[in-house]
C-alpha atoms as a printed R data frame, in Angstrom:
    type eleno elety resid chain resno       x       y       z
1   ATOM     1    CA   UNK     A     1   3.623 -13.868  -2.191
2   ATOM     2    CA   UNK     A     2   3.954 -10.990  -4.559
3   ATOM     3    CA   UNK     A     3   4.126  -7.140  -2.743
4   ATOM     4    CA   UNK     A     4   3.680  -4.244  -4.110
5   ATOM     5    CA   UNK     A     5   4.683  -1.238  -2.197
6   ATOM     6    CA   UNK     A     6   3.785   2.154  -3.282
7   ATOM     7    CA   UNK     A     7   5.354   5.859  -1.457
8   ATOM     8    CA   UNK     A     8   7.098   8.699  -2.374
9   ATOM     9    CA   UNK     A     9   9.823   8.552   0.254
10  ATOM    10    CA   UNK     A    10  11.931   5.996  -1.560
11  ATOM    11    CA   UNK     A    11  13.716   5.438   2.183
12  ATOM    12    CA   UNK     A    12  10.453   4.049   2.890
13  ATOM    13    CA   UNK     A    13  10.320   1.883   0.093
14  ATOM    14    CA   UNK     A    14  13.960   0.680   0.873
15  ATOM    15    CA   UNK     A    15  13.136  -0.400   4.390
16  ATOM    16    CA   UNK     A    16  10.033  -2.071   3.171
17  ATOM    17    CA   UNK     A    17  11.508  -4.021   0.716
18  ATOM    18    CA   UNK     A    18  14.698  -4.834   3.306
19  ATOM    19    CA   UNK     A    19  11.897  -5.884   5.720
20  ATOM    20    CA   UNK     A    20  10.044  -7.833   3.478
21  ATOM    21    CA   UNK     A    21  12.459  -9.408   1.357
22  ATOM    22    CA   UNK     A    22  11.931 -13.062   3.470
23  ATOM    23    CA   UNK     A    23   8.671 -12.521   3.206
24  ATOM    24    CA   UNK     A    24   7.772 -12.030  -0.053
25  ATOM    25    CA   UNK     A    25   9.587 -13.873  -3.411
26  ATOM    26    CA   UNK     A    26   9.058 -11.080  -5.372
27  ATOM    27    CA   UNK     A    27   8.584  -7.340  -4.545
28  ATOM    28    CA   UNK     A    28   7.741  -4.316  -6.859
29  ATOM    29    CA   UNK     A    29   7.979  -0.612  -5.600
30  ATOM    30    CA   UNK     A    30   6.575   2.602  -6.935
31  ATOM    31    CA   UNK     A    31   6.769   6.510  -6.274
32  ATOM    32    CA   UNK     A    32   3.398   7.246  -6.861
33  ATOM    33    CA   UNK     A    33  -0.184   6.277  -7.751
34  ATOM    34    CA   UNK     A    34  -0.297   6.201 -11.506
35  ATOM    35    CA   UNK     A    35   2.967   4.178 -11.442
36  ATOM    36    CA   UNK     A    36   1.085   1.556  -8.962
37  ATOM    37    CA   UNK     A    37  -2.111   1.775 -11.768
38  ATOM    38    CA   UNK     A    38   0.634   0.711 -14.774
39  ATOM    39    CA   UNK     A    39   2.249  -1.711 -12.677
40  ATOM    40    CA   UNK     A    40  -0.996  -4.081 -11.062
41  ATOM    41    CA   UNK     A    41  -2.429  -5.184 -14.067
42  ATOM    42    CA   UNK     A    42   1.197  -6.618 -14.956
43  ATOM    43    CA   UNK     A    43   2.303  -7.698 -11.688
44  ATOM    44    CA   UNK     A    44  -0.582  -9.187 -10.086
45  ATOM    45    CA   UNK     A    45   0.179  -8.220  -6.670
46  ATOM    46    CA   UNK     A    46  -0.728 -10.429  -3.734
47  ATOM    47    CA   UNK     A    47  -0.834  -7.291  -1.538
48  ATOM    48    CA   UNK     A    48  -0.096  -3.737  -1.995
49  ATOM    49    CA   UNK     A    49   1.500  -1.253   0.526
50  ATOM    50    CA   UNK     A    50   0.340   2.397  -0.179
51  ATOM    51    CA   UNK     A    51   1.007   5.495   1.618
52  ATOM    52    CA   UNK     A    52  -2.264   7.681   1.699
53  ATOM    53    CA   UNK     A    53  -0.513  11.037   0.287
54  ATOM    54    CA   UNK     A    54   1.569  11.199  -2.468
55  ATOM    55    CA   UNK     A    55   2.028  13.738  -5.122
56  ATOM    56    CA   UNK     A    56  -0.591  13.656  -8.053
57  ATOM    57    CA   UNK     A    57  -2.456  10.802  -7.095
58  ATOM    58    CA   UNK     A    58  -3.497  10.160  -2.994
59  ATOM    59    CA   UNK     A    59  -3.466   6.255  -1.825
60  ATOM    60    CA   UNK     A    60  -6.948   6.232  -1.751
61  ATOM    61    CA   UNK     A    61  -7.537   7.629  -5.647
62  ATOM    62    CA   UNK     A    62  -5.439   4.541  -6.489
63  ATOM    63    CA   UNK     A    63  -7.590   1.966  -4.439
64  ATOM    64    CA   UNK     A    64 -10.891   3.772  -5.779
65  ATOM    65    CA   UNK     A    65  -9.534   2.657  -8.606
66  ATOM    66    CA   UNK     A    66  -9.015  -0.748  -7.918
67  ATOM    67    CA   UNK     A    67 -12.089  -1.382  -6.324
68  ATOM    68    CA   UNK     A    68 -14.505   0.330  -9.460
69  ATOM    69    CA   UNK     A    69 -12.525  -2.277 -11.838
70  ATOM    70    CA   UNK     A    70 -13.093  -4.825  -9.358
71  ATOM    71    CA   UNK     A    71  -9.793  -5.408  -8.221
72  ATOM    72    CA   UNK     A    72  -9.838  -7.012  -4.121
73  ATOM    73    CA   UNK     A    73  -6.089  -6.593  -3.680
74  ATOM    74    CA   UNK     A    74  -5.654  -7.035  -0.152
75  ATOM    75    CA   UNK     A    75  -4.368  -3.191   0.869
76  ATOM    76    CA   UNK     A    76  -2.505  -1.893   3.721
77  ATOM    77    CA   UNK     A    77  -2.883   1.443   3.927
78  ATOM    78    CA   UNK     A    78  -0.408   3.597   5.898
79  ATOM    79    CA   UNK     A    79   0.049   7.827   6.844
80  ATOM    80    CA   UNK     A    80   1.727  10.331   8.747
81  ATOM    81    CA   UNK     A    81  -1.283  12.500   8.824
82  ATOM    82    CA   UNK     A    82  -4.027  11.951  10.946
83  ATOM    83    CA   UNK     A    83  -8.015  12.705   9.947
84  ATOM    84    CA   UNK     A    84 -10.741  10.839  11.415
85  ATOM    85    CA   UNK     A    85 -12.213  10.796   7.504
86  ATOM    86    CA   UNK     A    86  -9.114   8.397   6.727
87  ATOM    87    CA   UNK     A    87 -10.436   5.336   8.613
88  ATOM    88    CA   UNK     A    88 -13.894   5.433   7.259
89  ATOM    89    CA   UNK     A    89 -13.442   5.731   3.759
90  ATOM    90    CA   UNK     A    90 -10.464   3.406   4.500
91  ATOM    91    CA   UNK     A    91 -12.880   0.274   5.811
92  ATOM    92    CA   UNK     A    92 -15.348   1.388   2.963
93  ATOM    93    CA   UNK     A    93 -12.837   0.421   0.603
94  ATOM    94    CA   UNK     A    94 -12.071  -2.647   2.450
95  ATOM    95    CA   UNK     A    95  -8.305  -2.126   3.070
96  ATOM    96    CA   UNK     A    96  -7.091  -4.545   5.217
97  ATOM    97    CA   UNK     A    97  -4.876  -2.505   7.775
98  ATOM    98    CA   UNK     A    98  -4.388   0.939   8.035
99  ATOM    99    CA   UNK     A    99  -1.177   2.385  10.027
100 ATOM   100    CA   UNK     A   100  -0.123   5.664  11.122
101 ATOM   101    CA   UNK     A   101   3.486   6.686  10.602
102 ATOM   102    CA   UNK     A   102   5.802   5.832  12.086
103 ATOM   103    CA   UNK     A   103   4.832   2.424  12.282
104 ATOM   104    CA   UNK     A   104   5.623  -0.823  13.929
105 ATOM   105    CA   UNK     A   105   7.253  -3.468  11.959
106 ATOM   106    CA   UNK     A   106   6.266  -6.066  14.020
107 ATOM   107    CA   UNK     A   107   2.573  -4.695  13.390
108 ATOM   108    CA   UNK     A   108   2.922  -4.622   9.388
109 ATOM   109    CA   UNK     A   109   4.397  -8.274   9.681
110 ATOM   110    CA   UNK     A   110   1.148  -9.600  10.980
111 ATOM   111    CA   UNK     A   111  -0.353  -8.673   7.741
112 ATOM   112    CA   UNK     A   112   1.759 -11.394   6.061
113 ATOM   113    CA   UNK     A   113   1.583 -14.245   8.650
């Protein structure tokens, strides 16, 4: 499986990647949306990990996207900010999970099995 993980908080990315790592034979990371755009098309992610804010470009911008070039990535989406808009325009863009920050390893694991 090939992940993609895209946030701005590169501590984030490092646990993601630690996490992952057994999971995934090979991993790509990114600091921000435009990044993730320049980086798909090459990569070919299996599934991407996106936080929802991130400077420039939001999670959602980036999946918009995806979706209008007809990319079905499977997406986890995943915030520390809650708004009740996030979840709706989350399942219109069909991402598969969406977690709030902090989040539960176990719970992101399930995505792969």
């Amino acid at each position: 499986m090939k992940l993609l993980i895209v946030d701005d908080q590169k501590g984030i990315r490092k646990l993601l990647i630690e996490v992952f790592a057994k999971y995934s034979n090979e991993i790509e990371e990114c600091a921000n949306g435009q990044a993730a755009l320049e980086i798909i098309p090459r990569f070919k992610p299996d599934l991407i990990i996106m936080d929802v804010k991130m400077p420039g470009m939001s999670g959602f911008d980036v999946l918009k996207k995806l979706r209008e070039k007809g990319n079905q990535t499977r997406v986890v989406l995943m915030t520390a900010y809650s708004d009740p808009n996030y979840l709706d325009c989350a399942k219109a863009l069909g991402v598969e999970k969406f977690l709030f920050k902090p989040f539960d390893i176990n719970e992101l694991k399930n995505v792969l099995a």
